[in-house]
C-alpha positions in Angstrom: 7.7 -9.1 23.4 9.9 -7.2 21.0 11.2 -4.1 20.9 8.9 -2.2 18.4 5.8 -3.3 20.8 7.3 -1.6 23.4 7.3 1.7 22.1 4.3 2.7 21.9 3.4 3.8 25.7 0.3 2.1 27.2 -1.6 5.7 27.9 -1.2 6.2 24.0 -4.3 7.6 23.2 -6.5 5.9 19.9 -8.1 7.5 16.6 -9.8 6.5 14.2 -9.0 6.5 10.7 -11.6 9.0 9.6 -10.1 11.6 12.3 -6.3 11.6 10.7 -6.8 11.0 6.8 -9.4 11.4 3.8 -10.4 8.8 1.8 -10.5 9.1 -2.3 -12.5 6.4 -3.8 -10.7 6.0 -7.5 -12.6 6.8 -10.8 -15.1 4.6 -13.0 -12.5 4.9 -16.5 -15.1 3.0 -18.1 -16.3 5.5 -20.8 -12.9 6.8 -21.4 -11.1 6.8 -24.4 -8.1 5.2 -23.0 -5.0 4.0 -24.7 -1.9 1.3 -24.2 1.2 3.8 -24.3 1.4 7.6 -23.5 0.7 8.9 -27.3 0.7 12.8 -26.6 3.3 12.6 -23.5 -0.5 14.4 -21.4 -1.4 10.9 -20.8 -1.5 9.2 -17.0 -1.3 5.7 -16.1 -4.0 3.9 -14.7 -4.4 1.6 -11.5 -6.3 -1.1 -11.3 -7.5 -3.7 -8.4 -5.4 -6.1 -10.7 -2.0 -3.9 -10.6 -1.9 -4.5 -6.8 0.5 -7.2 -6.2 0.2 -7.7 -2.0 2.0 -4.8 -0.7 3.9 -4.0 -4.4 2.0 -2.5 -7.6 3.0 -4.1 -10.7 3.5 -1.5 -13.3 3.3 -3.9 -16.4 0.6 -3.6 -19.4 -1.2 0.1 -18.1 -3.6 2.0 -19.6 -2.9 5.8 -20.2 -6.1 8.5 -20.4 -5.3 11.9 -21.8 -5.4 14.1 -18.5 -8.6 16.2 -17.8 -8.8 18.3 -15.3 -12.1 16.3 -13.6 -9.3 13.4 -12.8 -8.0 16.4 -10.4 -8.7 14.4 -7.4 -7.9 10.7 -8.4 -4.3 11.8 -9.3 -1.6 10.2 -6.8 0.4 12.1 -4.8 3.7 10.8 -3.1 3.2 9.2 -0.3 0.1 8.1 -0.7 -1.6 5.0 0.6 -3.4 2.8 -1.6 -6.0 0.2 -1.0 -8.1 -2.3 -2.7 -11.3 -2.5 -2.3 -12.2 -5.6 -3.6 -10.4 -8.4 -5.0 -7.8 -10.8 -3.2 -5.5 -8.4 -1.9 -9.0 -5.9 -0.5 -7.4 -3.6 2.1 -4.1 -4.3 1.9 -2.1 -1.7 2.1 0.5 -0.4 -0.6 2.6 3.1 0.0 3.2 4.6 -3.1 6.1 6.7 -4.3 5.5 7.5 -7.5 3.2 10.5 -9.2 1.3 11.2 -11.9 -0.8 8.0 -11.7 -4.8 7.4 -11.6 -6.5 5.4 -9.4 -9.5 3.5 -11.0 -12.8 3.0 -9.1 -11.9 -0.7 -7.6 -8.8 1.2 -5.5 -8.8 4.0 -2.9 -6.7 6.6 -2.1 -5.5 7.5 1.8 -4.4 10.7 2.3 -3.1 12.1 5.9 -4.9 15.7 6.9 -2.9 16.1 9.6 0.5 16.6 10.2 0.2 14.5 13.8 0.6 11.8 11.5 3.3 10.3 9.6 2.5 8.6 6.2 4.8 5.9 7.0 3.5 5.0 10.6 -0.2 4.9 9.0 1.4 2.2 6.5 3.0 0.2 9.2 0.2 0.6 11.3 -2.7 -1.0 8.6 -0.2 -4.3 8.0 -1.2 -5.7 11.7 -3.2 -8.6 12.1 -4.9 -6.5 14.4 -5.9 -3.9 11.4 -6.2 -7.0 9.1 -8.8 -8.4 11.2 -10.9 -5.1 11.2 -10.4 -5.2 7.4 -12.4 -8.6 7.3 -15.0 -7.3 9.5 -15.6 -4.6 7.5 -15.8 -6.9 4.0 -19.2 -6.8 2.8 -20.4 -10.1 -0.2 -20.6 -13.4 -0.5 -19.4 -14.1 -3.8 -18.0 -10.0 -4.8 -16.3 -9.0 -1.8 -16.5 -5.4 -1.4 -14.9 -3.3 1.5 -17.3 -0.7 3.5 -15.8 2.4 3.4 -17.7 4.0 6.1 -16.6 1.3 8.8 -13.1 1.5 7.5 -13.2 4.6 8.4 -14.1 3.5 12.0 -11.3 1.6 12.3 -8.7 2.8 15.6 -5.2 3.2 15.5 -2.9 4.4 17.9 -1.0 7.3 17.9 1.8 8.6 19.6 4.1 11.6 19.1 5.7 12.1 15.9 8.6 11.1 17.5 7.4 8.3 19.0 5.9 7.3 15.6 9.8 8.1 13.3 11.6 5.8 16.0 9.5 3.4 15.2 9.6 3.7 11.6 13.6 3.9 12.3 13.4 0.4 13.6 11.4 -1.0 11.1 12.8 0.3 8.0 16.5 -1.4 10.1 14.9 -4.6 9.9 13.6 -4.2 6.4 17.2 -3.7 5.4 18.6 -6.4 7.1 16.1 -8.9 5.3 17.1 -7.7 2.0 20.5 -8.3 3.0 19.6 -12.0 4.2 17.7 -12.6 0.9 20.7 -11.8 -1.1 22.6 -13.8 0.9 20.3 -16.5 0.2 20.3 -16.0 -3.2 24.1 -15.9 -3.3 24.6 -19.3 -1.7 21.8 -20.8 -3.8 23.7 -19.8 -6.9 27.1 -21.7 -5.0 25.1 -24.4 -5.0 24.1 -24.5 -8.5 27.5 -23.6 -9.7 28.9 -27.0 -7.2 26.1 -29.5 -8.7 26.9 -28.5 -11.9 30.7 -29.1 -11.4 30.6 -32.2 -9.4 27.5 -34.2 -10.5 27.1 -33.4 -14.2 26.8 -36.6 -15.4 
């Protein structure tokens, strides 16, 4: 057992989703005039199910819709978390950083209403295979996967104290680091390589 399993104290009492955070089911854009670059600097990037990249959102080849005031709601605020709700990557979370984008009708947006918990820990907390599993439970089609809101909803997490909750993000976000450190080294020794075979065997 690891260290970050330990933290959380066995009397830690469980919620469920629906009792720490709103959901925001995104916006059907469909009728919208939208368009490929910001024309009259008003515009806002839209996201798509296909912009969701496992836990990244790829940013390339958006569509912008001149802001109106009835997209209020589907706007992304920093530190939100967003989902998919159907689609390979359904219900995998991404924690997003950036503002000012729209979220179409095939994503969701998480939002914390209360301030026992942090963003981050929610994040952390939806990428267990414990969470993951729930997520297939509540997957609904055959063919069109579709995720049931109302169960997600359902779904328990612990929660600790916010302090309980930042030393564990502490922890985390340390091992983060230390595997973008190990990928660069990687990357480092595989260009040594290539530089050696190069050198030595170009025949």
């Amino acid at each position: 057992m690891d260290e970050t399993t330990k933290m959380v104290p066995e009397s830690t009492k469980r919620v469920m989703l629906k009792d720490v955070c709103e959901l925001q089911k995104g916006f059907d854009f469909i009728n919208e005039e939208l368009n490929s670059e910001n024309v009259f600097f008003n515009s806002f990037p839209i996201l798509y199910s296909h912009n969701m990249n496992g836990r990244n959102v790829d940013l390339e080849d958006l569509k912008y819709v001149d802001f109106n005031k009835k997209f209020e709601k589907y706007k992304i605020s920093e530190n939100d978390i967003l989902i998919s709700l159907t689609g390979d990557n359904i219900g995998m979370p991404v924690l997003f950083t950036h503002t000012n984008f729209l979220v179409s009708d095939h994503l969701a947006l998480i939002r914390i209403k209360k301030d026992t918990i942090l963003p981050k820990f929610l994040f952390y907390c939806m990428q267990t295979y414990q969470f993951e599993d729930f997520i297939n439970s509540a997957t609904t089609g055959i063919t069109n996967h579709m995720l049931d809101l109302s169960k997600f909803l359902t779904c328990e997490i612990p929660l600790p104290t916010v302090k309980v909750q930042q030393s564990i993000i502490d922890s985390l976000e340390s091992k983060e680091v230390d595997i973008i450190h190990f990928e660069r080294n990687i990357a480092h020794k595989e260009e040594e390589i290539e530089e050696l075979l190069n050198l030595n065997l170009n025949v």
